[in-house]
py3Dmol code that shows the C-alpha trace and the ligand (Angstrom):
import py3Dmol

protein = """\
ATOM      1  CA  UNK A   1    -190.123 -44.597 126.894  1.00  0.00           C
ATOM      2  CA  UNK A   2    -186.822 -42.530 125.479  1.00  0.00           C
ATOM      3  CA  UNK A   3    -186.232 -44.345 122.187  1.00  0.00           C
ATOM      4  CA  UNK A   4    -182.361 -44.757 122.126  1.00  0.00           C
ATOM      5  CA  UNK A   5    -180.821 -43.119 118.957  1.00  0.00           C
ATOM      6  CA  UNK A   6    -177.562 -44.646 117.085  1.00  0.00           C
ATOM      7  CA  UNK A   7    -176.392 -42.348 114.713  1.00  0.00           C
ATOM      8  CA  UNK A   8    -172.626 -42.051 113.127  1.00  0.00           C
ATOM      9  CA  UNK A   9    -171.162 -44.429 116.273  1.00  0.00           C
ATOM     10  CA  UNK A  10    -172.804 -41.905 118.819  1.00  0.00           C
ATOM     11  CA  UNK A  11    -175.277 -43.715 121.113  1.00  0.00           C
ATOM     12  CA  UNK A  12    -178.464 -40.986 123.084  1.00  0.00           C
ATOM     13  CA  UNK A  13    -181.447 -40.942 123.985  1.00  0.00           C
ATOM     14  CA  UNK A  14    -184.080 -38.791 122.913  1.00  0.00           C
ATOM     15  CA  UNK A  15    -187.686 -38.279 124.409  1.00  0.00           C
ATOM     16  CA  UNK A  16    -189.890 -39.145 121.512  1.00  0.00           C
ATOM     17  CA  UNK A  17    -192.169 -37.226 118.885  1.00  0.00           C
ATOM     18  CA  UNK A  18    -190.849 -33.988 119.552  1.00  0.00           C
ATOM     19  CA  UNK A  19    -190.865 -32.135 115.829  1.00  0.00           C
ATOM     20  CA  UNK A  20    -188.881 -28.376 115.444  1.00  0.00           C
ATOM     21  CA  UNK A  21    -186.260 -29.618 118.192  1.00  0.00           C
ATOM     22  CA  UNK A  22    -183.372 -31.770 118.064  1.00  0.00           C
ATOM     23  CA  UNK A  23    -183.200 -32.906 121.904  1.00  0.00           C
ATOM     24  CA  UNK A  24    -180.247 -35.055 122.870  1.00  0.00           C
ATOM     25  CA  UNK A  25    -178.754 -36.867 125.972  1.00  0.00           C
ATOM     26  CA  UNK A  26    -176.021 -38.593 125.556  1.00  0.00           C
ATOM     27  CA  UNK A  27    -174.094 -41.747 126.772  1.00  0.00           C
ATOM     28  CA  UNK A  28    -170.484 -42.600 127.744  1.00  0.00           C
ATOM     29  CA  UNK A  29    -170.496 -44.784 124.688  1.00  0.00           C
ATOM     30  CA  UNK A  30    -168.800 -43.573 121.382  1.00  0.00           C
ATOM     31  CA  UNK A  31    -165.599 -41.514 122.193  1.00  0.00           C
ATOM     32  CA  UNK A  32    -162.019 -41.189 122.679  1.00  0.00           C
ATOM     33  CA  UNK A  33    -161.752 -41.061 126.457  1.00  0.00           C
ATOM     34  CA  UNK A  34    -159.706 -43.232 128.708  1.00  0.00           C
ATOM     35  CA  UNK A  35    -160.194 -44.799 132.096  1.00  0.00           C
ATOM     36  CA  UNK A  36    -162.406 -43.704 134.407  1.00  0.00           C
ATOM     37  CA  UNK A  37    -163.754 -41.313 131.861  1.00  0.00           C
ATOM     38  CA  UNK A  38    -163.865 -43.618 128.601  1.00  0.00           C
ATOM     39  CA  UNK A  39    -165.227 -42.705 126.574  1.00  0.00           C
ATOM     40  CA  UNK A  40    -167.393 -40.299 125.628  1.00  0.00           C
ATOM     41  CA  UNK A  41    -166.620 -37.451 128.342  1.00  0.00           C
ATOM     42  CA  UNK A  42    -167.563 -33.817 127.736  1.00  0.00           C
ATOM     43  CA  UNK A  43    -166.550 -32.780 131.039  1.00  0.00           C
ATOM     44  CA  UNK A  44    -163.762 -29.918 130.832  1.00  0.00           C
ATOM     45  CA  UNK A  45    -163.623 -29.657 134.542  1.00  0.00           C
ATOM     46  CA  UNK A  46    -163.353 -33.438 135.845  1.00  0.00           C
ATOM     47  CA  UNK A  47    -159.370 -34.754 135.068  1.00  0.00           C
ATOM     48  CA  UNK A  48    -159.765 -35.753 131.909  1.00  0.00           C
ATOM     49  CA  UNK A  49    -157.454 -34.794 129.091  1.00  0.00           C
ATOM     50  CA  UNK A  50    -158.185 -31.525 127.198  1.00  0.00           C
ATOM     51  CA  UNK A  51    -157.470 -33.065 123.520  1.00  0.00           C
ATOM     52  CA  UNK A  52    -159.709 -36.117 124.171  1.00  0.00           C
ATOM     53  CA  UNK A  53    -163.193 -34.009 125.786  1.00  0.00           C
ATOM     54  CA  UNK A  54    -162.493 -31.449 122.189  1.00  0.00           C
ATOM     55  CA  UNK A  55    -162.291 -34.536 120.310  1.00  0.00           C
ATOM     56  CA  UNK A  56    -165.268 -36.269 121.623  1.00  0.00           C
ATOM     57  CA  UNK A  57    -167.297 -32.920 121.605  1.00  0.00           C
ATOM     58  CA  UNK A  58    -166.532 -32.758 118.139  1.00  0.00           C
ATOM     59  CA  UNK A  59    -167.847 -36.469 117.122  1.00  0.00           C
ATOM     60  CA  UNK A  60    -170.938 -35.692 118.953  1.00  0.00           C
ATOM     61  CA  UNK A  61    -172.137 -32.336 117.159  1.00  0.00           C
ATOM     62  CA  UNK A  62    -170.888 -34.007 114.061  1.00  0.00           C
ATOM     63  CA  UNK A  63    -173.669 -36.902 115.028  1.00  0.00           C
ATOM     64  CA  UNK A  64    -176.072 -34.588 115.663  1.00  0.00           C
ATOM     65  CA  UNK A  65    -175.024 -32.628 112.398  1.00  0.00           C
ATOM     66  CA  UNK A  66    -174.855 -29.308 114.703  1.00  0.00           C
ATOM     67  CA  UNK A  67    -171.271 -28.585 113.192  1.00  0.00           C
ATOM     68  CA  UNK A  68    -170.420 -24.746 113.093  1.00  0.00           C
ATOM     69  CA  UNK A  69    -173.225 -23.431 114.915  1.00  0.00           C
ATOM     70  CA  UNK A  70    -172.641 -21.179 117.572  1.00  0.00           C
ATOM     71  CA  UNK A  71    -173.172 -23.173 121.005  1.00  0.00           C
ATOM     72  CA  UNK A  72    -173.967 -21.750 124.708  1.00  0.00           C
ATOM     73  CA  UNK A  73    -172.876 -23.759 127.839  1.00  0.00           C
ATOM     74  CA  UNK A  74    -173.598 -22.964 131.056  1.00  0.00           C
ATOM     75  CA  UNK A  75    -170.969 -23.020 134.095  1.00  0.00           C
ATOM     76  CA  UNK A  76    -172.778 -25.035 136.402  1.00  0.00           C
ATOM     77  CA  UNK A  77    -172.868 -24.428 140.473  1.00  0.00           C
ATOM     78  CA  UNK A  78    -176.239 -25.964 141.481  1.00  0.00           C
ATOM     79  CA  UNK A  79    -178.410 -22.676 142.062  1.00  0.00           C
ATOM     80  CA  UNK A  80    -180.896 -21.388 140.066  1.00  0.00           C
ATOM     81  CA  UNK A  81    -179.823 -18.387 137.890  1.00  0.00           C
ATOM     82  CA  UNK A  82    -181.264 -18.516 134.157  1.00  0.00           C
ATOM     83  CA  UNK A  83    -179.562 -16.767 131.125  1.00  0.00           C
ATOM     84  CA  UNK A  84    -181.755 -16.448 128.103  1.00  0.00           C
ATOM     85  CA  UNK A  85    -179.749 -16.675 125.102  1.00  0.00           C
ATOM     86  CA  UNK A  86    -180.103 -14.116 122.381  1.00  0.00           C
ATOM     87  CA  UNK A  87    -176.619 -13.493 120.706  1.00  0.00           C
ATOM     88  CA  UNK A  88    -173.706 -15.632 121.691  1.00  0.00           C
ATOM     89  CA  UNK A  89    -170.338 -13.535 121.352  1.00  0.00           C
ATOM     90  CA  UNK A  90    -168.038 -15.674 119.714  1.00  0.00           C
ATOM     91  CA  UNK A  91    -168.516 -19.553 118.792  1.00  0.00           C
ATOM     92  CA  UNK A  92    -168.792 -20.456 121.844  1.00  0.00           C
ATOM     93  CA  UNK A  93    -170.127 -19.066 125.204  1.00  0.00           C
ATOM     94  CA  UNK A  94    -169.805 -20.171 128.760  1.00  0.00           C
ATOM     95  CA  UNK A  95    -172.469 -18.258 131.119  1.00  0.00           C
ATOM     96  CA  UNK A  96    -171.029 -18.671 134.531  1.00  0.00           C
ATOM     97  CA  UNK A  97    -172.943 -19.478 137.821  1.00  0.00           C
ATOM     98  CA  UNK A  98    -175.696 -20.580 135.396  1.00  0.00           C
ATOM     99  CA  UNK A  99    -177.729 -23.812 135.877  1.00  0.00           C
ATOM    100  CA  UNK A 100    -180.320 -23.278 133.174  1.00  0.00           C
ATOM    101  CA  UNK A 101    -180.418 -22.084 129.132  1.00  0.00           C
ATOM    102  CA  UNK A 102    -183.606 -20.721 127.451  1.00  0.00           C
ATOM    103  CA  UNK A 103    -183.560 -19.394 123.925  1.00  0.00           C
ATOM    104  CA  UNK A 104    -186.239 -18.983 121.107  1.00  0.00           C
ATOM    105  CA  UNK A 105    -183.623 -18.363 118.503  1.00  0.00           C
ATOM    106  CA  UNK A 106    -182.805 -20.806 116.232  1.00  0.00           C
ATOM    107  CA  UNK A 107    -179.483 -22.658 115.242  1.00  0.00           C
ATOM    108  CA  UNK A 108    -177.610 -22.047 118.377  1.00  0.00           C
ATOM    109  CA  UNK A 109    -176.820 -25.308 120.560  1.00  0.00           C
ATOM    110  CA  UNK A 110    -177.774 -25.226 124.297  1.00  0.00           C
ATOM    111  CA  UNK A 111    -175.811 -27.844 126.394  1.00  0.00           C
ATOM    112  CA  UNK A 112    -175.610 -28.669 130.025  1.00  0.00           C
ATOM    113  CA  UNK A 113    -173.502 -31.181 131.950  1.00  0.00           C
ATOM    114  CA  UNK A 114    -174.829 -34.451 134.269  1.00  0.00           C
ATOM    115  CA  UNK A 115    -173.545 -37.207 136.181  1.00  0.00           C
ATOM    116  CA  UNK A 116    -176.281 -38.253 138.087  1.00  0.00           C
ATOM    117  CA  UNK A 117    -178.159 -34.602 138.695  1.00  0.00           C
ATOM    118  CA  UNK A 118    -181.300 -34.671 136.652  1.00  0.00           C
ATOM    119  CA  UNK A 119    -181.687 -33.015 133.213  1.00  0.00           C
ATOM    120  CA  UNK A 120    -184.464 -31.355 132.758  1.00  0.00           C
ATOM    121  CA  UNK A 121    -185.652 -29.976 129.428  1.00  0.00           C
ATOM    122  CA  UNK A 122    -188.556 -27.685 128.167  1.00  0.00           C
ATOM    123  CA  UNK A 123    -190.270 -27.187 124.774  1.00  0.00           C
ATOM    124  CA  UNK A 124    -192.791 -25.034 123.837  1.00  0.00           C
ATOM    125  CA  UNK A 125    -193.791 -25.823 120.683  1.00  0.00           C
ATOM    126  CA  UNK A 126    -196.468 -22.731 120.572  1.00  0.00           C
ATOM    127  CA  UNK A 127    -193.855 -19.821 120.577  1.00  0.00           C
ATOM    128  CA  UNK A 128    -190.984 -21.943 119.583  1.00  0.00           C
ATOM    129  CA  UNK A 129    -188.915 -21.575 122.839  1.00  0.00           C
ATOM    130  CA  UNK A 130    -186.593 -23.989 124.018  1.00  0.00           C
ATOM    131  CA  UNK A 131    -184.991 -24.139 128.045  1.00  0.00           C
ATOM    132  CA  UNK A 132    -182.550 -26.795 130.137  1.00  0.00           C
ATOM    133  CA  UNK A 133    -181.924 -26.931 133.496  1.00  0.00           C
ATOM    134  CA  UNK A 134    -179.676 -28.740 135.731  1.00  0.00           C
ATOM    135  CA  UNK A 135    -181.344 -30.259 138.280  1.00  0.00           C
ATOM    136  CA  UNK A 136    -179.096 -31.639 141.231  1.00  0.00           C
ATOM    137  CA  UNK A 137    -180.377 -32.497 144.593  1.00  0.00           C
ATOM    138  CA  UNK A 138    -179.653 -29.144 145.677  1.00  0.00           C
ATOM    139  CA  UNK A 139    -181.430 -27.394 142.855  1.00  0.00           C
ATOM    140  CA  UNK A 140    -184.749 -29.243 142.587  1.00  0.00           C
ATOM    141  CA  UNK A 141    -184.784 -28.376 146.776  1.00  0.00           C
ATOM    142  CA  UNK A 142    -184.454 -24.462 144.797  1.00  0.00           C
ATOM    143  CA  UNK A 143    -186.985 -25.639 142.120  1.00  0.00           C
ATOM    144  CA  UNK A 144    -185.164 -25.168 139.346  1.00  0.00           C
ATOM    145  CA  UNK A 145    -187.439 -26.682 137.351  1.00  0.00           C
ATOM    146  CA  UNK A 146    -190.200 -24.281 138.009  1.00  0.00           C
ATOM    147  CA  UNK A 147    -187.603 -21.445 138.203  1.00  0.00           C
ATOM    148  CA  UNK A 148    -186.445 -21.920 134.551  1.00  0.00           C
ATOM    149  CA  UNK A 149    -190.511 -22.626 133.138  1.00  0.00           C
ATOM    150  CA  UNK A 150    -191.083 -19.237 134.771  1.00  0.00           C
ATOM    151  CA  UNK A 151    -188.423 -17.656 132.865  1.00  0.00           C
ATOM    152  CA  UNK A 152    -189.745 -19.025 130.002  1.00  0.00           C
ATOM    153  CA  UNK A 153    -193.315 -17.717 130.644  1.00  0.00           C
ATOM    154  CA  UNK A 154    -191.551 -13.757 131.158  1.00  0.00           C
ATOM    155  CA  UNK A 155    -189.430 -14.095 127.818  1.00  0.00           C
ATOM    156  CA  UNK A 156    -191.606 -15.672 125.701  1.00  0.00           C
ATOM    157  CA  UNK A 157    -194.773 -16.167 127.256  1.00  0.00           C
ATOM    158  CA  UNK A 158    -194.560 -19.609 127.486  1.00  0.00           C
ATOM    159  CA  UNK A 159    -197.857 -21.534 128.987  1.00  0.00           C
ATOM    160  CA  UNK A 160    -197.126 -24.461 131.233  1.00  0.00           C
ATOM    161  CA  UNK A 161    -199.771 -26.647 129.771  1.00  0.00           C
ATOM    162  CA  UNK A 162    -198.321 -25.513 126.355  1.00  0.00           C
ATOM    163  CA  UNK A 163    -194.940 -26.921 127.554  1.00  0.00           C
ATOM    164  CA  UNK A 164    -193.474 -30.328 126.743  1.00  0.00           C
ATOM    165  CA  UNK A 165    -190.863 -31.449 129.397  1.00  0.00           C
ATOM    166  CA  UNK A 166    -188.090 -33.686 128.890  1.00  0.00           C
ATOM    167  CA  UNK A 167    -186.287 -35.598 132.314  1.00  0.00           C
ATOM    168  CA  UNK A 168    -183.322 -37.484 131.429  1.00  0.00           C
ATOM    169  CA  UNK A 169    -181.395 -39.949 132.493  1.00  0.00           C
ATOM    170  CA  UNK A 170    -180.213 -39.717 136.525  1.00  0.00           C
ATOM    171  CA  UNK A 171    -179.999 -41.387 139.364  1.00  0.00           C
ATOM    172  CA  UNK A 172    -182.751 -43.334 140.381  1.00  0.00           C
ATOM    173  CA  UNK A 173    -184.440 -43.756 144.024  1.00  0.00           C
ATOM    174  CA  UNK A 174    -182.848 -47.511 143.651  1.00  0.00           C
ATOM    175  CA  UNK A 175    -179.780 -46.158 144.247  1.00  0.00           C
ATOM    176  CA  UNK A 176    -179.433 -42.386 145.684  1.00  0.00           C
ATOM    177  CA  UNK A 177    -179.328 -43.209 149.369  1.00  0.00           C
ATOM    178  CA  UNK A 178    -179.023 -39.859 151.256  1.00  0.00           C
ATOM    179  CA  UNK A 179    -178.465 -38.584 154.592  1.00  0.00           C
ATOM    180  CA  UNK A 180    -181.844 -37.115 157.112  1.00  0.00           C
ATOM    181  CA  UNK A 181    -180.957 -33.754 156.315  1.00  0.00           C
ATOM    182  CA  UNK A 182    -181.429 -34.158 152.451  1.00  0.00           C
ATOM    183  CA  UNK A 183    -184.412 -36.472 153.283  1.00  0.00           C
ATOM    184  CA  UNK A 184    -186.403 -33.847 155.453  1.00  0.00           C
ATOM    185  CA  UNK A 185    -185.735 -31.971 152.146  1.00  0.00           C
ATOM    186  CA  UNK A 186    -187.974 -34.047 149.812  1.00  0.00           C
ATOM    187  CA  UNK A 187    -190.599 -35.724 152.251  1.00  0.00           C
ATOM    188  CA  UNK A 188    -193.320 -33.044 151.733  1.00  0.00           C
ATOM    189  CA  UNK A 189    -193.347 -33.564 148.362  1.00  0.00           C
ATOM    190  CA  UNK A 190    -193.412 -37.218 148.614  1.00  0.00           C
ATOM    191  CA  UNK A 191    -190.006 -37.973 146.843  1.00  0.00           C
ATOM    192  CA  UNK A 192    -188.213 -40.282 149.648  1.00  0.00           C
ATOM    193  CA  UNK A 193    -188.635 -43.713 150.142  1.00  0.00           C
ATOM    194  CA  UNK A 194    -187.534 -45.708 153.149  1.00  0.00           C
ATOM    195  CA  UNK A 195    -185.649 -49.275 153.131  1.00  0.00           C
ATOM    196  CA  UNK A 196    -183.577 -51.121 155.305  1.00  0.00           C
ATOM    197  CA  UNK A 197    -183.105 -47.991 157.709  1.00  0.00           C
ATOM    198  CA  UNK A 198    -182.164 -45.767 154.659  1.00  0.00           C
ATOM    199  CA  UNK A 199    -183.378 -43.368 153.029  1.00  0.00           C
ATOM    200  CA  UNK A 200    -183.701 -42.590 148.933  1.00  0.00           C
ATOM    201  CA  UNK A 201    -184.494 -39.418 147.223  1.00  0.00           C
ATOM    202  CA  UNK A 202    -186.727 -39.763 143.845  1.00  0.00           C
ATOM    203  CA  UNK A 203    -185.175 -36.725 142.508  1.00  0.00           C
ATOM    204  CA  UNK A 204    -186.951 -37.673 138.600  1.00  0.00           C
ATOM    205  CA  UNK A 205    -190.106 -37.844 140.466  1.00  0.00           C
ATOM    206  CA  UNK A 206    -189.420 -34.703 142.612  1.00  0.00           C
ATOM    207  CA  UNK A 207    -188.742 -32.769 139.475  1.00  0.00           C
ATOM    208  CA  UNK A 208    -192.191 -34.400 138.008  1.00  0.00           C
ATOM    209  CA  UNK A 209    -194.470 -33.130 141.152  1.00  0.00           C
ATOM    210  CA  UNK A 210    -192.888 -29.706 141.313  1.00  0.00           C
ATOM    211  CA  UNK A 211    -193.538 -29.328 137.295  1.00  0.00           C
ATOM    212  CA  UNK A 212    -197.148 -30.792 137.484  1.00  0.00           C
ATOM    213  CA  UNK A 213    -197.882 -28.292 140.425  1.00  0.00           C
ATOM    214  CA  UNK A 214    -197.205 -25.478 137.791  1.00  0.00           C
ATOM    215  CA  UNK A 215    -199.903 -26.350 135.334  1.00  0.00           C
ATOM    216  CA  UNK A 216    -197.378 -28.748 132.937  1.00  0.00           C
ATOM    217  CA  UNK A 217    -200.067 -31.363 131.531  1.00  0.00           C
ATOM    218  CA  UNK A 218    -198.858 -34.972 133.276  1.00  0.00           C
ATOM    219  CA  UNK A 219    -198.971 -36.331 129.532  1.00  0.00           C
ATOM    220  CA  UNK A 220    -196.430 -33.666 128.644  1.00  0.00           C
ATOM    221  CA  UNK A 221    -193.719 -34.808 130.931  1.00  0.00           C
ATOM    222  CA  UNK A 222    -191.493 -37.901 129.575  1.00  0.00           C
ATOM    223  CA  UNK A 223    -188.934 -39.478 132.217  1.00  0.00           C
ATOM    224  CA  UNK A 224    -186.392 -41.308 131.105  1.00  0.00           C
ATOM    225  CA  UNK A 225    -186.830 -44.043 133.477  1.00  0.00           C
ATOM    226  CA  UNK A 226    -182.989 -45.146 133.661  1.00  0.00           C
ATOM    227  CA  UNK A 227    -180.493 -45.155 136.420  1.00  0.00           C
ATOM    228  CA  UNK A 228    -177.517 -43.588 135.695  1.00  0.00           C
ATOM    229  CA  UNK A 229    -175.652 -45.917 138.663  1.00  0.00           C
ATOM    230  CA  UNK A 230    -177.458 -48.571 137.486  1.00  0.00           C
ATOM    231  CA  UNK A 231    -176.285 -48.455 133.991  1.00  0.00           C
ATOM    232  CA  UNK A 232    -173.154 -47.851 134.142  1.00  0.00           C
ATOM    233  CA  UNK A 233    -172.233 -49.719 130.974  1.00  0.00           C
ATOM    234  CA  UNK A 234    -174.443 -46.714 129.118  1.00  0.00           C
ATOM    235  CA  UNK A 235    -173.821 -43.753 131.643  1.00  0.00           C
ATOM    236  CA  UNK A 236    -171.484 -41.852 134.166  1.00  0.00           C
ATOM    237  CA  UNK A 237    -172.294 -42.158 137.511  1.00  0.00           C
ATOM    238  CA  UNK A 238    -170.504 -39.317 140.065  1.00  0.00           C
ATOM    239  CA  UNK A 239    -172.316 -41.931 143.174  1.00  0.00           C
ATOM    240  CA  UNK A 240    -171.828 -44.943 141.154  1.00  0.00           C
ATOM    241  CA  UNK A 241    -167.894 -44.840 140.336  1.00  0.00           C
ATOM    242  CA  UNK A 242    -167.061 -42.996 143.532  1.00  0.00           C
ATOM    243  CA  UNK A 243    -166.505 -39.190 142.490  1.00  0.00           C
ATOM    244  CA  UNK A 244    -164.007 -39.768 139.548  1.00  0.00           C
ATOM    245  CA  UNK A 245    -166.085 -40.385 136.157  1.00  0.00           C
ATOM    246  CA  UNK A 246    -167.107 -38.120 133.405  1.00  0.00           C
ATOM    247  CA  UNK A 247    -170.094 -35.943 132.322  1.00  0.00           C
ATOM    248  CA  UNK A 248    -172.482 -36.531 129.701  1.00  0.00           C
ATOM    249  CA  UNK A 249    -174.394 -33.717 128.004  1.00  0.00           C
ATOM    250  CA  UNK A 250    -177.701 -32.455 127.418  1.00  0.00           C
ATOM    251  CA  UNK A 251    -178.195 -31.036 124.082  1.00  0.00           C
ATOM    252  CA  UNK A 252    -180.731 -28.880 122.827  1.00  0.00           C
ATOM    253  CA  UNK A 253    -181.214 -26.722 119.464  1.00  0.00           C
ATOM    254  CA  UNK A 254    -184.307 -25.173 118.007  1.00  0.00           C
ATOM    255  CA  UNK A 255    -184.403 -26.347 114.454  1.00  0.00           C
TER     256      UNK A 255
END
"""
ligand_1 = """\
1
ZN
Zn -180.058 -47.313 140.341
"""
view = py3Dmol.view(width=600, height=400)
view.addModel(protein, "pdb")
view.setStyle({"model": 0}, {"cartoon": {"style": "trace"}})
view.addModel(ligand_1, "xyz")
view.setStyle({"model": 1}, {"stick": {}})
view.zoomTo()
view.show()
């Protein structure tokens, strides 16, 4: 289980017993937010006011204590393209048409956004490398997760049974109905369930099988175990709330 971290009024989750990475998901709980985005959005791209998202990025890295370190975001668009992160011009760095961050330097801050995709993140602990990934229905179809461990492997020679894996909070196969065509998608891998003439991706579990078929050790692999549109009083849902909602963030820095 993800022990849930309160720290300075900010509210995550963390998988547990990782040492030489500060690993972070966040919550909606803690910021400055209003509405349908209170109130801890950090979501540039989803309606919400500019001043409130800088504000509440700024409470979380001062939670964290990540302050004044340079930071690299990616531009999400649900494919599979991986930047590895060596220098970051700037403070700041957006890669575009990126859904997944590797590094092995320390004391920059790697963060992707989620409202209901499923956050995936990798540690190896051997050679000190760190990766995210965004993992959406569309990109665990392109095995993202796989994808960015691979990446991993060519950089830094990362070994999947070396690797610890992180998969954060989502949406859950209680509540991500989807249509036959996204179905037929998942049923080889044995993702879908079937209920009352519907059917429900397990995109946590997908994510899990895909990662196990590389060689990741199943004791390495911690799921969160929480519904994002279940919990809505914790998380933003994109299903749950009907498309208008926040993001929360998946934060990662080599220590
Ligand atoms: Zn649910």
């Amino acid at each position: 289980m993800y022990k849930v971290k309160q720290i300075k009024g900010l509210t995550y989750l963390a998988p547990p017993g990782w040492r030489g990475v500060l690993c972070a998901f966040t919550t909606r709980l803690g910021g400055v937010s209003q509405g349908p985005f209170a109130t801890l959005n950090l979501g540039r791209s989803c309606g919400d006011d500019g001043a409130a998202v800088d504000e509440n990025w700024r409470l979380v890295l001062g939670g964290l204590g990540l302050e004044g370190l340079p930071r690299a975001a990616a531009w999400q668009v649900h494919g599979t393209k991986v930047a590895r992160i060596e220098d970051i011009p700037g403070d700041y760095h957006l890669y575009r048409d990126t859904d997944a961050l590797i590094t092995d330097r320390r004391g920059i801050v790697l963060s992707t956004l989620y409202a209901d995709c499923v956050p995936l993140v990798f540690y190896d602990p051997r050679n000190k490398a760190i990766g995210m990934a965004h993992a959406g229905w569309r990109g665990t179809r392109a095995h993202i997760g796989p994808v960015t461990l691979a990446a991993m492997e060519q950089a830094f020679g990362t070994r999947p049974e070396d690797c610890l894996v992180g998969i954060g909070p989502s949406i859950g196969p209680c509540c991500y109905s989807v249509g036959p065509e996204v179905g037929d998608e998942f049923a080889p891998l044995g993702a879908v369930q079937s209920r009352e003439g519907k059917l429900f991706v397990d995109l946590p579990r997908a994510n899990q099988l895909l990662l196990l078929q590389e060689g990741v050790r199943p004791e390495n692999i911690q799921l969160a175990g929480i519904c994002t549109s279940c919990r809505q009083d914790l998380f933003f849902s994109h299903r749950g709330s009907g498309g208008i909602t926040g993001r929360m963030a998946s934060i990662m820095v080599l220590l």
